[in-house]
C-alpha positions as CSV (number, residue, x, y, z in Angstrom):
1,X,31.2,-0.1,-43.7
2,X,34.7,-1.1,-42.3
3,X,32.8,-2.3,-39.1
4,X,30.3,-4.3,-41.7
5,X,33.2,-5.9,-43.2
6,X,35.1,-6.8,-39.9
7,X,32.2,-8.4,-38.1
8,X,31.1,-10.6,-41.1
9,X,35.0,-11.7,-41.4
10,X,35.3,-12.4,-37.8
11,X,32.4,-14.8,-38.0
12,X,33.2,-16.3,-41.1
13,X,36.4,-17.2,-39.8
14,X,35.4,-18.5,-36.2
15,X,32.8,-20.6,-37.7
16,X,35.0,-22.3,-39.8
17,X,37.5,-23.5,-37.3
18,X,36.6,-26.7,-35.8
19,X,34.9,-27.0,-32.7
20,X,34.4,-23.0,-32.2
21,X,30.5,-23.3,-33.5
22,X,29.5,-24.7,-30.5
23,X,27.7,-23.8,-27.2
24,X,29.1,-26.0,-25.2
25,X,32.0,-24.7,-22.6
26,X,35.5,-26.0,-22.1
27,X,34.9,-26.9,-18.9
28,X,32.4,-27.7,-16.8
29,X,32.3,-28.9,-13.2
30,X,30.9,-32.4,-12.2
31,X,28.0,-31.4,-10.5
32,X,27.3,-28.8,-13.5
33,X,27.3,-25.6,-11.2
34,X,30.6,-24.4,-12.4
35,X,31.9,-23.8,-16.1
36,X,34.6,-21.8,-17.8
37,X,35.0,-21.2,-21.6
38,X,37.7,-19.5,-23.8
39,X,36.1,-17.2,-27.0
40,X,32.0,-18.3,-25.4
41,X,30.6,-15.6,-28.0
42,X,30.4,-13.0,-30.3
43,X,28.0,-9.8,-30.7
44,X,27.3,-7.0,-32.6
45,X,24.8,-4.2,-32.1
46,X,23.5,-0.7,-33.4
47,X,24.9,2.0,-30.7
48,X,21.7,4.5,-30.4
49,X,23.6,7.6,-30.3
50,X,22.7,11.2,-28.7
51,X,24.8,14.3,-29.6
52,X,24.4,17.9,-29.4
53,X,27.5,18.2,-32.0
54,X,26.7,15.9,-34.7
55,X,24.0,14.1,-36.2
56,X,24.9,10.6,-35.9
57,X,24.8,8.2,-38.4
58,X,25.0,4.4,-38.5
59,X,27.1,3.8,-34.5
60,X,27.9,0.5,-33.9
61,X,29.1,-2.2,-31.0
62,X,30.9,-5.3,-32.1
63,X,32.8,-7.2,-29.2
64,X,34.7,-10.5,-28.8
65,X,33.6,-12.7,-25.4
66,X,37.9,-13.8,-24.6
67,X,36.6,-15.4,-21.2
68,X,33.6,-16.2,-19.4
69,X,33.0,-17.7,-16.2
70,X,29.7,-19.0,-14.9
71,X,28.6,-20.3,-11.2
72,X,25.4,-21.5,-10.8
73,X,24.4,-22.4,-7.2
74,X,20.6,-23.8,-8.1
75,X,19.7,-25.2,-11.3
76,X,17.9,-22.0,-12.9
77,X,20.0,-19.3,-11.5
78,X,23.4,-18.3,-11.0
79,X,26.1,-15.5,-11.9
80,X,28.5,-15.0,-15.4
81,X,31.6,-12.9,-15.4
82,X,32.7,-12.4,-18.8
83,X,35.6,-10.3,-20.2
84,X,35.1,-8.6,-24.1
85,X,37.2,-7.2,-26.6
86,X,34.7,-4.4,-27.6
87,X,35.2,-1.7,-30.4
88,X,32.6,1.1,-30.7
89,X,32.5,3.1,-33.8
90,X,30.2,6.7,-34.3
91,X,30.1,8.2,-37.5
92,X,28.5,11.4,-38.9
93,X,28.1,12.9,-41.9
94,X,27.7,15.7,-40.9
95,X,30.6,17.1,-39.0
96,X,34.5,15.8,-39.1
97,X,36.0,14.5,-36.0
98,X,38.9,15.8,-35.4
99,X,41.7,16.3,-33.1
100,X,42.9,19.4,-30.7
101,X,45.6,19.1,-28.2
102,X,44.6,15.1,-28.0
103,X,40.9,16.2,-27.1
104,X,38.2,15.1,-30.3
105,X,36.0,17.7,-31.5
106,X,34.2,18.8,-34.3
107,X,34.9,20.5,-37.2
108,X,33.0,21.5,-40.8
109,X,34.4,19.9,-43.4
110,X,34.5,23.0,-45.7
111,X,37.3,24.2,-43.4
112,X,39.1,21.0,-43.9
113,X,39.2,19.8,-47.2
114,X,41.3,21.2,-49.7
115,X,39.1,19.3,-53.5
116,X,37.7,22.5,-54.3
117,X,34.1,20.9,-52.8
118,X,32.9,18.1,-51.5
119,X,30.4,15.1,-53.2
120,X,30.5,12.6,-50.6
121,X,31.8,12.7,-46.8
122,X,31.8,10.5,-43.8
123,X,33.9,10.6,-39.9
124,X,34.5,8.2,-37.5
125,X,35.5,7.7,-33.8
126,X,36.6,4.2,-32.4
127,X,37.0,3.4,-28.9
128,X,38.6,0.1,-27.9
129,X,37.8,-1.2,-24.8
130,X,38.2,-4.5,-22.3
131,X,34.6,-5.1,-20.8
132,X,33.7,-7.2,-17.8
133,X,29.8,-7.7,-17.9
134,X,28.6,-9.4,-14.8
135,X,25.0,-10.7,-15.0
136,X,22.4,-12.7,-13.0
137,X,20.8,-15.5,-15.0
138,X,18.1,-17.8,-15.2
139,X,18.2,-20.4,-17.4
140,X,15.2,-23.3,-18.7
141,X,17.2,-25.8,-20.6
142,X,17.9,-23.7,-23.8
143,X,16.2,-20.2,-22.7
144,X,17.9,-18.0,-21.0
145,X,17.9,-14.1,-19.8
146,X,20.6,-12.4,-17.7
147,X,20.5,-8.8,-15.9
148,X,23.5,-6.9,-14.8
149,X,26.0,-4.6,-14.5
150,X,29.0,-3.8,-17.4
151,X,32.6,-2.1,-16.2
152,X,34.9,-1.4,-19.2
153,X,38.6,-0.4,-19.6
154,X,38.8,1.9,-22.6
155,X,42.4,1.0,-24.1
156,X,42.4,3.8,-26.5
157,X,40.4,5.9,-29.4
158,X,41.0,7.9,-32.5
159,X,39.2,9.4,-35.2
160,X,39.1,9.8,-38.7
161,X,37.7,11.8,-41.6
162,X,37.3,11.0,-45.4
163,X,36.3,13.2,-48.3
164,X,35.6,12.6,-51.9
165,X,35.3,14.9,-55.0
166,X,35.3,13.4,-58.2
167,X,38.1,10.9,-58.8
168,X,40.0,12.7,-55.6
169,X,39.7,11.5,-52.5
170,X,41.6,12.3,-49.1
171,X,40.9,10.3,-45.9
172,X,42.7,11.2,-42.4
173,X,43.3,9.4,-39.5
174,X,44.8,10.2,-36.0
175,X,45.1,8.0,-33.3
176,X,46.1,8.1,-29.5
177,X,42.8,10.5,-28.5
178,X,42.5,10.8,-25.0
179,X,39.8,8.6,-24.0
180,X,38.1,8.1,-19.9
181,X,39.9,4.9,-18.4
182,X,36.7,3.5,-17.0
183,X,33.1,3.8,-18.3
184,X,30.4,1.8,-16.6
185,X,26.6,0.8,-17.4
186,X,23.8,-1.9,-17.3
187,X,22.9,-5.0,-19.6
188,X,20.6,-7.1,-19.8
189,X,20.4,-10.6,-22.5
190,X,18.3,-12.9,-23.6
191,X,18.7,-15.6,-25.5
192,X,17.9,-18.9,-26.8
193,X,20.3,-21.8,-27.8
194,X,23.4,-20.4,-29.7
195,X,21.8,-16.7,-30.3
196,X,20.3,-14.1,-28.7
197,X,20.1,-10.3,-28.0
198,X,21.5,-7.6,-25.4
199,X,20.6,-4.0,-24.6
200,X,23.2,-2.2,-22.9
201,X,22.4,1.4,-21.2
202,X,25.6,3.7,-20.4
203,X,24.3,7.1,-18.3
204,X,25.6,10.4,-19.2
205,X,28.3,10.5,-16.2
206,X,29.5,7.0,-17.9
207,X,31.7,9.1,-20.8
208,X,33.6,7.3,-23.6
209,X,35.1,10.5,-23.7
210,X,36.8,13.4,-21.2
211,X,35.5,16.9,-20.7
212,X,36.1,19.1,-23.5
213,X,35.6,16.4,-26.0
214,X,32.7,15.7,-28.6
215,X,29.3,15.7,-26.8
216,X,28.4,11.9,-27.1
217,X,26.3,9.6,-25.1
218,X,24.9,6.0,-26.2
219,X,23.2,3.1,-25.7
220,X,23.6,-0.4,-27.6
221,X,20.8,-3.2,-28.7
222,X,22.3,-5.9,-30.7
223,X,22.8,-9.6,-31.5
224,X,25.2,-12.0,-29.4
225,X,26.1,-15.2,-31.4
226,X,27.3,-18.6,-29.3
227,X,30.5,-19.8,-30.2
């Protein structure tokens, strides 16, 4: 729900600055085979999630486009080198995330909580990352699709649990979980004036998290909106 909340504020507030709800790049080269563009797009997406810990429950993607860089040698095809703000959230209801020796496991909540029971429940991990998607893309005037590769710098994660029992309710949160530096998959786009969508596959040896953590592996479909 926090994610919900973030991603419909961020867009409300780009869209109302002046000049951001556009598609059109801050610079572009004479000849048009060159561009470069400060905050190009947003995205959000639904993180399909695989566990043999948890059961996940509504995983998302949302990143930030901070620069993008595009080089187009023919008309219809050329390369984009972009590089995102991303934050993924998984949560469960099912299990608590929590923290041991800086490693995230899981844990049941009946050995957590101290209401005297339990009526609603919910846990959270966030990873922050830098991404740097490169694609190849072909473009027709306002179609376009892209294929590529996607390198990320995971900057940090924590995890978070939140009870309720009646009136009563106790949330934790821990931060500073260790996290793998470098994860690494494939995307692909598509898209169509301002919007469009991506699908973005991360193999099992691409972790979010190190050995000894929460068993979690994912892949990402979602919306990308032109800014």
């Amino acid at each position: 729900m926090k994610m919900k909340k973030l991603v419909i504020l961020t867009v409300t507030a780009l869209l109302a600055v002046p000049g951001f709800a556009q598609i059109e790049p801050v610079y572009t080269s004479s000849d048009g085979k060159a561009m470069f563009d400060i905050i190009h797009h947003i995205g959000y997406g639904y993180n399909i999630t695989k566990s043999n810990d948890f059961k996940p429950g509504w995983c998302s993607d949302f990143f930030l486009n901070i620069l993008s860089f595009g080089l187009y040698p023919t008309e219809h095809l050329g390369f984009e080198l972009g590089v995102d703000l991303q934050v993924n959230d998984f949560n469960t209801k099912d299990k608590a995330f929590v923290q041991r020796d800086g490693l995230i496991k899981v844990a049941d909540f009946s050995t957590l909580e101290t209401l005297g029971g339990v009526d609603k429940k919910r846990s959270d991990v966030t990873i922050t990352s830098l991404g740097a998607p490169l694609l190849v893309k072909v473009k027709f005037e306002k179609v376009s699709f892209g294929a590529g590769a996607v390198a990320s710098w995971n900057i940090g994660g924590g995890n978070s649990y939140w009870v309720e029992k009646g009136n009563r309710s106790m949330t934790i949160v821990e931060r500073k979980a260790k996290v793998n530096p470098f994860s690494y998959g494939i995307i692909a786009t598509a898209s169509y004036g301002a919007f469009g969508l991506y699908f973005k596959y991360y193999p099992k040896s691409s972790r979010l998290l190190p050995d000894g953590s929460v068993d979690l592996s994912y892949s990402t479909v979602g919306i990308v909106l032109g800014l």
